[in-house]
C-alpha positions in Angstrom: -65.3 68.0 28.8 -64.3 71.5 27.6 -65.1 75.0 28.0 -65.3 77.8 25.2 -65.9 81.5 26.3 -66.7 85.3 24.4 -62.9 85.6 23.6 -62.6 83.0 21.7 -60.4 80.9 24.4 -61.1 77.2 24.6 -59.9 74.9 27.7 -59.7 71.0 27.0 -60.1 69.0 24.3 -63.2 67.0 22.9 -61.6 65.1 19.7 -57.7 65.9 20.0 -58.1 69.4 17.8 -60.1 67.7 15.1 -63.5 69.0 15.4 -62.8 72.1 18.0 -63.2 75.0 15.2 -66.7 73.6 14.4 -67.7 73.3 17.9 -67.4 76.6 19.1 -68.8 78.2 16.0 -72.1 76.1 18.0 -71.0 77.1 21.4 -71.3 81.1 20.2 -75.1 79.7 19.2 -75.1 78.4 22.3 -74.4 81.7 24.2 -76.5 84.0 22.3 -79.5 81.7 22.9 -79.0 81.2 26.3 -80.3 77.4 25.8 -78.4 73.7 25.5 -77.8 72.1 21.8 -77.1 68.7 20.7 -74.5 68.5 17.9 -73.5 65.6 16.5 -70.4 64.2 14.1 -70.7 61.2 11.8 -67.7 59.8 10.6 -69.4 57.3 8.2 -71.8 59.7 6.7 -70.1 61.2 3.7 -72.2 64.8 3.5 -70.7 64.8 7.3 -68.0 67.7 8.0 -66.2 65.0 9.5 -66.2 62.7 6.6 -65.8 65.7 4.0 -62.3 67.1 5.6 -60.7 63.6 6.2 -60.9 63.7 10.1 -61.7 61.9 13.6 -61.5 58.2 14.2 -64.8 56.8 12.6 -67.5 56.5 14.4 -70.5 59.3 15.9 -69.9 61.7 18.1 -72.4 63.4 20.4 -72.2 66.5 22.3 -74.2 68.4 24.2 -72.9 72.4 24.4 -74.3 73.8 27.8 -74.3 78.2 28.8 -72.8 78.7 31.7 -75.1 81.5 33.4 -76.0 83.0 36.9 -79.4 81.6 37.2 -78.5 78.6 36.4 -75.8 78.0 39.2 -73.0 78.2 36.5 -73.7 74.4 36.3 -72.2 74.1 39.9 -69.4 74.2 38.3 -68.1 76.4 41.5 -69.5 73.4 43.6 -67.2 71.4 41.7 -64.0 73.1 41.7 -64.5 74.1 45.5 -65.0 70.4 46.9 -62.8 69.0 44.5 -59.7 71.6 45.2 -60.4 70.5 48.7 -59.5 66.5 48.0 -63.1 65.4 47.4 -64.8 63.9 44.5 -68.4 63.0 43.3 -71.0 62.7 40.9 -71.8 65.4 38.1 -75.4 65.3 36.4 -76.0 67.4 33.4 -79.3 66.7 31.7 -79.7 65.6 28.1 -82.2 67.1 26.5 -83.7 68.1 22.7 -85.5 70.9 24.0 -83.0 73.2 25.2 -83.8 72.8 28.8 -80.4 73.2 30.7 -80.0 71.1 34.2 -77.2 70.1 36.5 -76.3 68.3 39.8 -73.2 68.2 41.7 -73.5 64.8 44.5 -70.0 64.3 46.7 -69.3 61.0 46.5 -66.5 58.3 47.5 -64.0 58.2 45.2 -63.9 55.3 42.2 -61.6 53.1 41.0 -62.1 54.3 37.7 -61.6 57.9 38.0 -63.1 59.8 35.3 -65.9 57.3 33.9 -68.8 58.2 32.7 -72.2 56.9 31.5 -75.9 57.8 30.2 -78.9 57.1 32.6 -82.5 57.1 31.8 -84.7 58.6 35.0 -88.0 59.5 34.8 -88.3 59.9 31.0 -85.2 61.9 31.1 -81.6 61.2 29.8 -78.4 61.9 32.2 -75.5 61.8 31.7 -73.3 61.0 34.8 -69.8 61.6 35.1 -67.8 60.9 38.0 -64.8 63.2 38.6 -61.8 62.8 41.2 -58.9 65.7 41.3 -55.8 65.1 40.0 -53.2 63.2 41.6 -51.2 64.4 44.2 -47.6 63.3 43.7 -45.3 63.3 46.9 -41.3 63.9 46.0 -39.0 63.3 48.4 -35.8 64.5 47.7 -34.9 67.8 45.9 -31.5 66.6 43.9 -31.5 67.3 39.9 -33.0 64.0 38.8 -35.9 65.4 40.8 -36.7 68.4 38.7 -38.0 66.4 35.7 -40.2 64.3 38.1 -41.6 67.2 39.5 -41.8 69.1 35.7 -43.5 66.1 34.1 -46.2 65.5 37.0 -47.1 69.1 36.7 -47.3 69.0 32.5 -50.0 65.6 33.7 -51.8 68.0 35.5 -50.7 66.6 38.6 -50.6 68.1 42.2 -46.5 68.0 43.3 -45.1 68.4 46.8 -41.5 68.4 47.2 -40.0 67.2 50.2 -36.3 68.3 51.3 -35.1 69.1 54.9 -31.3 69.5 53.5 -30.6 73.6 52.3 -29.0 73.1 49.4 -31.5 70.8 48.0 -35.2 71.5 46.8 -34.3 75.1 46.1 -37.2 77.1 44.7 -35.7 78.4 41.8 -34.6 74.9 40.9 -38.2 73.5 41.4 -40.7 76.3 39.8 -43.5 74.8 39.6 -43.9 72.7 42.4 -46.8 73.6 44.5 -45.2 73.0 47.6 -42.1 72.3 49.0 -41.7 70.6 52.2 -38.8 70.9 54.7 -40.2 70.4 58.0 -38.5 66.7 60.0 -39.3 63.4 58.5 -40.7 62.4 61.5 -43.4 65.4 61.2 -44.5 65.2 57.4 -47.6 62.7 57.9 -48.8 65.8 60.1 -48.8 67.8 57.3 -52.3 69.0 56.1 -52.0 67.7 52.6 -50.7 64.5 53.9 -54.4 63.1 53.7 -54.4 64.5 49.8 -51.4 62.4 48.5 -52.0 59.7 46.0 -48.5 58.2 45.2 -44.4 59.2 46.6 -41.5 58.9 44.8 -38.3 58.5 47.5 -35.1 59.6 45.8 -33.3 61.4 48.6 -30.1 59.6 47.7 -29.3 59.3 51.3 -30.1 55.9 53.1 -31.2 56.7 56.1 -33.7 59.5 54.8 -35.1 57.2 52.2 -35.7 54.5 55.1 -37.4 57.5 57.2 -39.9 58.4 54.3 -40.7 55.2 53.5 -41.4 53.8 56.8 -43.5 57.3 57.7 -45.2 56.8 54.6 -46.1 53.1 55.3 -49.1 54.9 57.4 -50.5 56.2 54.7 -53.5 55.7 52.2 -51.2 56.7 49.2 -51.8 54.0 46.2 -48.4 54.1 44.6 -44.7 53.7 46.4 -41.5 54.2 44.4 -37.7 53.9 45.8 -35.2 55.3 43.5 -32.4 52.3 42.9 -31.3 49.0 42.2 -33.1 45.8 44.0 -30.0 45.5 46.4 -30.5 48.7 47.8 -34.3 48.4 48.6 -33.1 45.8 50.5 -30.3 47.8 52.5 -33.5 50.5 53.1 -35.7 48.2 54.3 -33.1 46.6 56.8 -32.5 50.6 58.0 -36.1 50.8 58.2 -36.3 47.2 59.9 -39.4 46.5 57.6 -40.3 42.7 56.2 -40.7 43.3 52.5 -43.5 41.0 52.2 -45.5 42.6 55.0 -45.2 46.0 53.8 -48.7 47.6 54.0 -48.1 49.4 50.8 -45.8 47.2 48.1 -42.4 49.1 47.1 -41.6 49.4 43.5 -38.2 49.3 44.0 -36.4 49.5 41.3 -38.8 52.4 40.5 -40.9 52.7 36.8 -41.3 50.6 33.8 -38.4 48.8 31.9 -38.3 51.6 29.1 -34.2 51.5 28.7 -34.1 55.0 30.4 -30.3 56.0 31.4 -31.2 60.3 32.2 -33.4 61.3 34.2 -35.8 62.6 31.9 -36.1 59.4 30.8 -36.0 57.7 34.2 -38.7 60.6 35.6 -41.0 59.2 32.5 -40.5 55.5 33.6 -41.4 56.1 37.3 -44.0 58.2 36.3 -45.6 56.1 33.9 -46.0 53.4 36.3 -47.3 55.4 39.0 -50.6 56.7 36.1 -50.8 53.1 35.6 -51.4 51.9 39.1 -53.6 55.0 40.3 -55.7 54.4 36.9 -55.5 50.1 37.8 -54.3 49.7 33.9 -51.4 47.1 33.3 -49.0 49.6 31.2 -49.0 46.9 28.6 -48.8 48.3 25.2 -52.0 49.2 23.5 -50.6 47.6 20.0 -50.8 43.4 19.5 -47.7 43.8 17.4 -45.5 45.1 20.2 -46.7 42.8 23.0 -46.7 40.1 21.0 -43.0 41.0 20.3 -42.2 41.0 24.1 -43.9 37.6 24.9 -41.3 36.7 22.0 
């Protein structure tokens, strides 16, 4: 999805820059005439824009440019943003149609394993295009030392949700942490009563300190987050689950521990990119394998 408005500003992306230019040339068209248009992009077809300036990935592309207006509900787009700023997600309908006709529906819903997927419906003679749409993951930190700052920077350039957990003064400092949306200092013992608690996806625990990190993880054992991640070697998860007096393999929610994917990281940037690319790839169920044959036949090698 994207949006285009009367200045000229564009929000999202549809092709990865390719096509973008041409597409809000239509959605001006589509603003003056107050009605929906179908454009399409054929990669194969050489008297194709596509074809002519060398871009895109092959293929056809259809889309369907919508006005956002008053009387029609802005597309519930409000609806949207409201329930799903709020933790929710659902089911958004937008009509396909060659006539112009504009129509939308907004259905809460439970959330899906696949987050974002989408697919075209035929009801009633009429084509739909359903998407299903879940907010953006809500990343709990705990632990507001240095390496923390690149965790917390490269969640939010993912679009990602941060809180930032630190009952320690000198740590998780505010002018260390920008753009965290919140930080957290209340006891260990009282952050699942937090009102966010309900909203966080995943944690990464990287107080440093052993007791704290076997606090957080056993509070966070009661949780419905789908992604835990201890900061450390594989000998001292163990020491933090002896503090914690937890049985590894009865854990309700398994401990990555060491935390991320093998990607020879020694800084933290690089460290922040290995947790975090694990966590995507467990909230989005995808194996993190690499999407080339050449480099995964090279690791079975």
């Amino acid at each position: 999805m994207m949006l285009f408005n009367d200045l000229g500003q564009q929000f999202g992306l549809l092709s990865g820059g390719c096509l973008e230019a041409d597409i809000q040339r239509h959605a001006a068209r589509v603003m003056q005439s107050k009605q929906a248009l179908l454009v399409s992009y054929d990669g194969s077809d050489e008297d194709d824009i596509t074809f002519q300036l060398g871009i895109g990935c092959g293929g056809t592309v259809h889309i369907v440019l919508q006005p956002i207006l008053a009387e029609l509900a802005y597309l519930n787009l409000m609806d949207v943003h409201e329930h799903l700023s709020s933790g929710g997600s659902g089911l958004y309908s937008q009509l396909i149609a060659n006539d112009g006709q504009v129509e939308s529906r907004w259905e809460i819903a439970q959330p899906s394993t696949q987050n974002s997927s989408s697919e075209l419906i035929e009801k009633n003679h009429q084509t739909w295009l359903l998407t299903r749409l879940s907010p953006p993951p809500h990343l709990l930190v705990i632990g507001g030392g240095v390496d923390a700052q690149p965790v917390v920077q490269l969640a939010k350039t993912l679009g990602w949700t941060v809180t930032l957990w630190d009952s320690r003064p000198a740590n998780g400092r505010r002018e260390h942490f920008m753009s965290a949306d919140q930080i957290l200092r209340q006891p260990l013992d009282q952050l699942m009563q937090h009102k966010s608690a309900a909203q966080w996806n995943a944690a990464v625990v990287m107080s440093h300190n052993l007791q704290m990190d076997a606090h957080a993880i056993k509070a966070l054992q009661g949780s419905a987050i789908g992604y835990l991640a201890l900061l450390g070697p594989a000998s001292r998860k163990q020491q933090v689950l002896a503090l914690a007096q937890l049985d590894e393999q009865q854990l309700h929610i398994p401990l990555a521990g060491p935390a991320g994917l093998n990607l020879g990281a020694e800084l933290p940037e690089g460290i922040a990119l290995s947790i975090l690319a694990e966590c995507h790839a467990v909230l989005q169920s995808a194996d993190g394998q690499s999407l080339s044959d050449a480099f995964n036949t090279m690791a079975e090698s």
